[in-house]
C-alpha positions in Angstrom: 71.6 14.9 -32.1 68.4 17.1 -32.5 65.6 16.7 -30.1 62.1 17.8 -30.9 60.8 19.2 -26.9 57.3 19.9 -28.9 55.6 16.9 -28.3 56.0 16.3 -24.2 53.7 15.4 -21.3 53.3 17.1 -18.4 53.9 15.2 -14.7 50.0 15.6 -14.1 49.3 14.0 -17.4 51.9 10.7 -16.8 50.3 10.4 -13.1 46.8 10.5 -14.8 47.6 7.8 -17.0 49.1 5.7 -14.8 45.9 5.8 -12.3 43.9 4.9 -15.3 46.0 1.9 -16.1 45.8 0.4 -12.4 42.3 1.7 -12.2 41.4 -0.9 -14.9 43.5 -3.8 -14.0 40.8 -6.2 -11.9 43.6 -8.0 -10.2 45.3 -4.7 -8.8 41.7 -3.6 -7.8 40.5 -5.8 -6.1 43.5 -8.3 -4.0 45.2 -9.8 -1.0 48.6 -9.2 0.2 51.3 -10.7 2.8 54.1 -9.1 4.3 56.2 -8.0 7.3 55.2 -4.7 8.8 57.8 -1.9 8.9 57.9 2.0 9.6 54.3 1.5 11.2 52.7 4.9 11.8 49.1 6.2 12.7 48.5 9.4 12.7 46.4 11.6 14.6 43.7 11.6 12.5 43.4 8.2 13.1 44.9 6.8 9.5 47.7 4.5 9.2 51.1 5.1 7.1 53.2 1.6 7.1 55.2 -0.9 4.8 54.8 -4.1 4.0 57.5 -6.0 2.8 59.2 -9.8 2.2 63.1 -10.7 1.1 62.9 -9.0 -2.3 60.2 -6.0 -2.7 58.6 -3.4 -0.2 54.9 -1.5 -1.1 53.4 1.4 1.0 50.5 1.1 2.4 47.7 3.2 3.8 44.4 2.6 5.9 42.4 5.6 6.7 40.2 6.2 9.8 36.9 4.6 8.4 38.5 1.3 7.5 41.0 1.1 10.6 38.6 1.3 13.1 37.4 -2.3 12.0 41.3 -3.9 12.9 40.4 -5.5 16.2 44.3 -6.5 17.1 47.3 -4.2 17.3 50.3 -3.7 14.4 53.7 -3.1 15.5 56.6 -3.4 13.3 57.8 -6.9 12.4 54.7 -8.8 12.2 53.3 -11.1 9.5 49.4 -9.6 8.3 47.7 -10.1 5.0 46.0 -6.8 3.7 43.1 -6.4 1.3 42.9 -3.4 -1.2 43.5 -2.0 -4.3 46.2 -0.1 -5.7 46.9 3.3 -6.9 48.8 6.3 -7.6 49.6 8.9 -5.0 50.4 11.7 -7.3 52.1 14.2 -4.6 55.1 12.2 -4.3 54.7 10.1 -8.1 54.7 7.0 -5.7 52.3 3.9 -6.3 50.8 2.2 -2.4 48.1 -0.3 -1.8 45.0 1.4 -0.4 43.7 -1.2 2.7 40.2 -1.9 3.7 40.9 -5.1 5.8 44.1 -6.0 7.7 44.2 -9.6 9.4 46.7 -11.6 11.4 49.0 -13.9 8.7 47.2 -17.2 9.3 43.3 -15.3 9.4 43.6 -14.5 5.6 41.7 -17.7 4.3 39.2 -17.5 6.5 38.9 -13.4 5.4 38.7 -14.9 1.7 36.3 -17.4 2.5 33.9 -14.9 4.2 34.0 -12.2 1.7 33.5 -15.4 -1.0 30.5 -16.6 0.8 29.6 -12.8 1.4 29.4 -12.3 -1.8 27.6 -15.4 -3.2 24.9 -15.2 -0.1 24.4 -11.5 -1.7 23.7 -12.7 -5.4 21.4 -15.0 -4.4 19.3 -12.6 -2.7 19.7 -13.7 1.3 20.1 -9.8 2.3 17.5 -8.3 0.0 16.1 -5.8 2.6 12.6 -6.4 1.0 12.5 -10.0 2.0 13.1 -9.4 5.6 10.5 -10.3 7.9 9.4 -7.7 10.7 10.0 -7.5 14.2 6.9 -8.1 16.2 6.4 -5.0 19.0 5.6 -7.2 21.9 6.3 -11.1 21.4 4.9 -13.1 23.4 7.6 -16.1 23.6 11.3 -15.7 22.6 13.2 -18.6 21.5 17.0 -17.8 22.0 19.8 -20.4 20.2 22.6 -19.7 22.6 25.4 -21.3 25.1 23.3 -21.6 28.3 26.4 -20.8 30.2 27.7 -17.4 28.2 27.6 -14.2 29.2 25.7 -13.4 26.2 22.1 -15.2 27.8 22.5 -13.6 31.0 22.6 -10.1 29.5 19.6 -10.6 27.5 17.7 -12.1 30.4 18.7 -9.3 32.4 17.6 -6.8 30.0 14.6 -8.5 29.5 13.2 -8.5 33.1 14.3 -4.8 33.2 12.6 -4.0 30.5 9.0 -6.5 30.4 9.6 -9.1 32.5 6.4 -10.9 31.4 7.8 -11.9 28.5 8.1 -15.6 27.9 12.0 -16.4 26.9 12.8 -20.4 25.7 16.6 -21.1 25.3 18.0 -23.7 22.7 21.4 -24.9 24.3 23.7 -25.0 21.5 27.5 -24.3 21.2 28.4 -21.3 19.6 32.2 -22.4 18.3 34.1 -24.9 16.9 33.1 -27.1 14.4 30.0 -29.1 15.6 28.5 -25.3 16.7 26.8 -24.6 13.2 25.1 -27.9 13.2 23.4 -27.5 16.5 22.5 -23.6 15.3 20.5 -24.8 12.4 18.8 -27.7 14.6 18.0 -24.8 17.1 16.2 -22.7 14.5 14.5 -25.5 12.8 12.8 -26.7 16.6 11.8 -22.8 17.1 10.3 -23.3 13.6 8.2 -26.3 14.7 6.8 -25.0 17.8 3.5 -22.9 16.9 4.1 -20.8 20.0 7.5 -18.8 19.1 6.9 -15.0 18.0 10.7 -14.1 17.5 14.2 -16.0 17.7 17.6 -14.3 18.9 20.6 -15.6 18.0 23.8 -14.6 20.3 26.7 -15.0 21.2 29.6 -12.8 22.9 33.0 -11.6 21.5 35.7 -13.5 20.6 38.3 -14.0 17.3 37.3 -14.7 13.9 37.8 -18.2 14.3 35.2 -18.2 17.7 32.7 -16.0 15.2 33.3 -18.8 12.3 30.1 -20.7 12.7 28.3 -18.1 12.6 30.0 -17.6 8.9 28.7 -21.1 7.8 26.4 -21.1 4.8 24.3 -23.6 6.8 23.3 -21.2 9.6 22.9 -18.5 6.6 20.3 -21.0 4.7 18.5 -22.0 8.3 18.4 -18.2 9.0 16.9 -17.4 5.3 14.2 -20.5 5.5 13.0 -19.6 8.5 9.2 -18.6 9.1 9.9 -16.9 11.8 12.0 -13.4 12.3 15.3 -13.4 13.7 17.4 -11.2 15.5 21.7 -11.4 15.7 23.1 -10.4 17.9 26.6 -11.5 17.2 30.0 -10.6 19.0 30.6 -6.7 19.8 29.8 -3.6 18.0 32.5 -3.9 15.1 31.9 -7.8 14.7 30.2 -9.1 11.8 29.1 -12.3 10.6 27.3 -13.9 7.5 24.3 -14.4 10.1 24.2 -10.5 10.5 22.9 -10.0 6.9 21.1 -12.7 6.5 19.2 -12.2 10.0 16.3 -10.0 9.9 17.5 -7.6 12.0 21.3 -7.4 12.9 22.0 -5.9 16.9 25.7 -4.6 17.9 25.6 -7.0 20.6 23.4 -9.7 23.0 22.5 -7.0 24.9 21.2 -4.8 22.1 19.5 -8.0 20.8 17.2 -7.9 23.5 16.6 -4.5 23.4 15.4 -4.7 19.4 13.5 -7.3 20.1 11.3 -6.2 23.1 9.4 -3.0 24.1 10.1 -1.2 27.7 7.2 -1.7 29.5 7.1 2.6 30.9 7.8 3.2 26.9 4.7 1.3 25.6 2.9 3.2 28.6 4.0 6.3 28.2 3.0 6.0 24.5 -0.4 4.6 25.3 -0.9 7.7 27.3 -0.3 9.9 25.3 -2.0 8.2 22.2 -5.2 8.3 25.0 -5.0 12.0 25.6 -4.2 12.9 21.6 -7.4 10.5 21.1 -9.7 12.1 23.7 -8.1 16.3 22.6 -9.0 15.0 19.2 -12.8 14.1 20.1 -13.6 16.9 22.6 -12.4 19.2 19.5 -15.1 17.3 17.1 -17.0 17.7 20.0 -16.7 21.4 20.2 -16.5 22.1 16.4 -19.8 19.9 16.1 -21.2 22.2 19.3 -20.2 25.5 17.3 -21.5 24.3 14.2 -25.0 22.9 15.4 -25.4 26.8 17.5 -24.7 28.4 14.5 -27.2 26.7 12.8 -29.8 27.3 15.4 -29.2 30.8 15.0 -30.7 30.8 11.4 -33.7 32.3 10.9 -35.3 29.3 9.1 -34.9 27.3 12.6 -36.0 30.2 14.3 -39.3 30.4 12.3 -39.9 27.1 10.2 -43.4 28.0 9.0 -41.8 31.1 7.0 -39.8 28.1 5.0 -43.2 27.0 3.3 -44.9 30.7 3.1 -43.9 30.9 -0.7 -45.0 27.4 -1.3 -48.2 28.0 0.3 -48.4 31.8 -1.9 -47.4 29.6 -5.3 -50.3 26.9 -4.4 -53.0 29.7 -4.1 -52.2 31.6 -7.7 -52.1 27.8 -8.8 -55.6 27.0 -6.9 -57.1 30.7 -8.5 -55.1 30.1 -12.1 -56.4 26.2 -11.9 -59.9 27.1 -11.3 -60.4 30.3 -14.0 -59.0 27.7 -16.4 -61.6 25.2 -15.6 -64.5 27.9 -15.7 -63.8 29.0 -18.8 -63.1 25.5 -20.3 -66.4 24.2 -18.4 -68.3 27.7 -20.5 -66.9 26.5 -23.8 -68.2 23.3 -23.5 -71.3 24.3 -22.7 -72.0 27.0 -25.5 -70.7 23.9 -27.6 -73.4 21.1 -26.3 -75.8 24.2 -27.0 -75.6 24.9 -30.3 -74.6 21.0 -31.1 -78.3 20.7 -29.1 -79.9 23.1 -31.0 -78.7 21.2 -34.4 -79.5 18.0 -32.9 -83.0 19.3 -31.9 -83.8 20.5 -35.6 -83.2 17.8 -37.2 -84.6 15.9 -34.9 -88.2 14.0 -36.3 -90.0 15.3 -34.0 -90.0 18.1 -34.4 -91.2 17.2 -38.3 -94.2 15.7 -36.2 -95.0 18.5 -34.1 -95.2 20.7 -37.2 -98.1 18.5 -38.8 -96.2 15.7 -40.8 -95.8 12.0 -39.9 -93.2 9.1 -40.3 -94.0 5.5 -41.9 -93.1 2.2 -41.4 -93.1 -1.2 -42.4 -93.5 -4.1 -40.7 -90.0 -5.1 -39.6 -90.3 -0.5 -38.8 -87.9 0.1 -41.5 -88.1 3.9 -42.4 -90.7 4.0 -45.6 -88.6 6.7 -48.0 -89.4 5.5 -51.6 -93.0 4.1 -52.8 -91.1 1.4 -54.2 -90.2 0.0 -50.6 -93.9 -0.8 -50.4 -97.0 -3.0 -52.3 -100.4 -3.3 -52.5 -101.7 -5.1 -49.2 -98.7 -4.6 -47.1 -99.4 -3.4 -43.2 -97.7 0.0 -42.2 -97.2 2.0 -39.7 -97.8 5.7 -39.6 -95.9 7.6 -36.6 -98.0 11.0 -36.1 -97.7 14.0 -33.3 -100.2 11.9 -30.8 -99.7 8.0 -31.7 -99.5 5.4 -33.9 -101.6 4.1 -37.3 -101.5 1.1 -38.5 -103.2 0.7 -42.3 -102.9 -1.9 -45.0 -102.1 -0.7 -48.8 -105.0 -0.7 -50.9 -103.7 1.2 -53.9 -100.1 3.3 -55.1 -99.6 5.8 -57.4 -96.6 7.7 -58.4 -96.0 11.6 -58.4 -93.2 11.6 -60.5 -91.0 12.6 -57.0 -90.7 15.7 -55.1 -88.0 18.7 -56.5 -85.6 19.2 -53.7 
């Protein structure tokens, strides 16, 4: 038998195309699993090497440090859990092993699947958009806190609270915080907060406990009452690595009751201490103006215009005189024009003027009505005249006309 060894694959290139396989099958991406525990090891980087296994197949598993600090029970060989992961290829060894991000007690897996369903429905809808949250006030003046009367949770906020500003004004809405009737009094607790008009902030706590004491606070009810309400709220839900569908929904999640009331109130000496120092920033900002304003307005009066505020008008007054002198040489000699003008216009005037025909021995006549008598033809025989000479008047009647023939000019 011949064998043709030019066409092979290399280890690396087998592993690489096995990881893309199970890379883009959605069911082996994205799953739950049950099984007994076996050869449980953590390591001490804090990751954890085990098996999980039933009557017919066995599949590795590993949980690194990030993702096993949220396993709030211990594993020991032999017990029942249901994982969540994915799985993939660890190429070193060739083997295939389910990657784990979540690891709960056999019997808490439905109520994992129904968080992370709610989870993620909650998320499409938009309940955790970080835009829509409302903000904390700084200093509330009345707190309205949906809580067990009788947990350790209210006393811790009550006790930070007079540490911190005692004159705050804290209301508690008894409700229970587990079990099944605990959701419905939760929403009824935030809906009366809602109707009062004198609530600033709400707090909603409770201490640690199991999944199944955390569940109402899971509910999509209390997620919806949370969402709807007017007025910001705090969670402040279980311990540190606890967290409910009421933590993203809330406005503002807290690690625990204690931190709640922390967020959700000033310390008195902090607010003070601030207001100090926002007085002395405020008062070292205005004596510098002060001082820059001081410098400035010295500098200023240093100028010699200040010094001597006539010298700011000496070229006006310089400008006004060679306008005064300029104004009045153009007058004169428009004033000397018009006068040689009216002199010789006076001297024509005057020469034709009739009397001066008079005074040289002639006279002017008229008729009656003392129309100008220029042409014998104006006149007839017995009409009255009037002759204009140097020293009067004469006033004739025509007795007789003759013609010339007219005068050459």
């Amino acid at each position: 038998m011949e064998y043709n060894i030019d066409n092979f694959y290399s280890v690396s290139q087998i592993s690489n195309y096995l990881e893309a396989i199970l890379t883009q099958d959605k069911i082996l991406q994205d799953l739950w699993v049950k099984g007994e525990v076996s050869n449980f090891y953590q390591a001490n980087s804090g990751h954890l090497y085990f098996t999980i296994k039933d009557e017919n197949a066995q599949l590795k598993t590993v949980m690194f440090r990030h993702k096993s600090r949220k396993v709030d029970f211990e594993i020991e060989d032999g017990i029942e859990i249901v994982v969540h992961g994915y799985i993939n290829i660890y190429k070193d060894r060739g083997e295939y092993q389910l990657y784990a991000d979540q690891i709960v007690p056999e019997g808490k897996g439905t109520l994992y699947q129904a968080f992370e369903k709610l989870k993620e429905k909650l998320e499409k809808e938009g309940l955790f958009d970080k835009e829509k949250k409302k903000k904390i006030p700084l200093i509330p003046k009345k707190i309205g806190i949906v809580t067990s009367p009788t947990g350790a949770a209210v006393r811790d906020i009550l006790s930070v609270v007079d540490r911190r500003f005692e004159n705050i004004s804290i209301l508690i809405v008894p409700s229970l915080v587990q079990g099944d009737q605990a959701s419905q009094q939760i929403v009824e607790g935030i809906k009366y907060l809602n109707n009062r008009s004198d609530i600033d902030l709400i707090i909603l706590t409770r201490g640690g406990g199991s999944i199944e004491d955390l569940w109402p606070f899971n509910e999509e009810e209390v997620a919806r009452a949370i969402y709807t309400s007017k007025i910001p709220v705090i969670s402040g839900v279980g311990h540190e690595t606890d967290f409910t569908i009421a933590d993203f929904v809330a406005d503002l999640r807290a690690p625990t009751p204690s931190a709640a009331a922390e967020l959700a109130i000033a310390n008195r000496e902090e607010i003070g201490n601030y207001l100090d120092n926002l007085t002395k920033r405020l008062l070292q900002n205005q004596r510098s103006r002060i001082e820059t304003a001081h410098k400035r307005l010295a500098s200023i009066a240093e100028r010699r215009l200040f010094k001597k505020p006539s010298e700011l008008f000496i070229d006006k007054m310089q400008n006004l005189d060679e306008l005064s002198r300029e104004l009045k040489y153009k007058m004169e000699q428009t004033l000397n024009k018009s006068s040689q003008k009216f002199n010789i216009l006076s001297s024509k005037i005057d020469a034709l003027s009739p009397l001066k025909t008079i005074k040289r021995g002639y006279s002017i006549t008229y008729d009656q009505e003392n129309n100008l008598i220029s042409d014998i033809n104006q006149i007839k025989v017995g009409q009255e005249l009037k002759t204009t000479i140097i020293n009067g008047d004469i006033i004739s009647a025509v007795q007789k006309i003759e013609e010339n023939g007219g005068l050459d000019e």
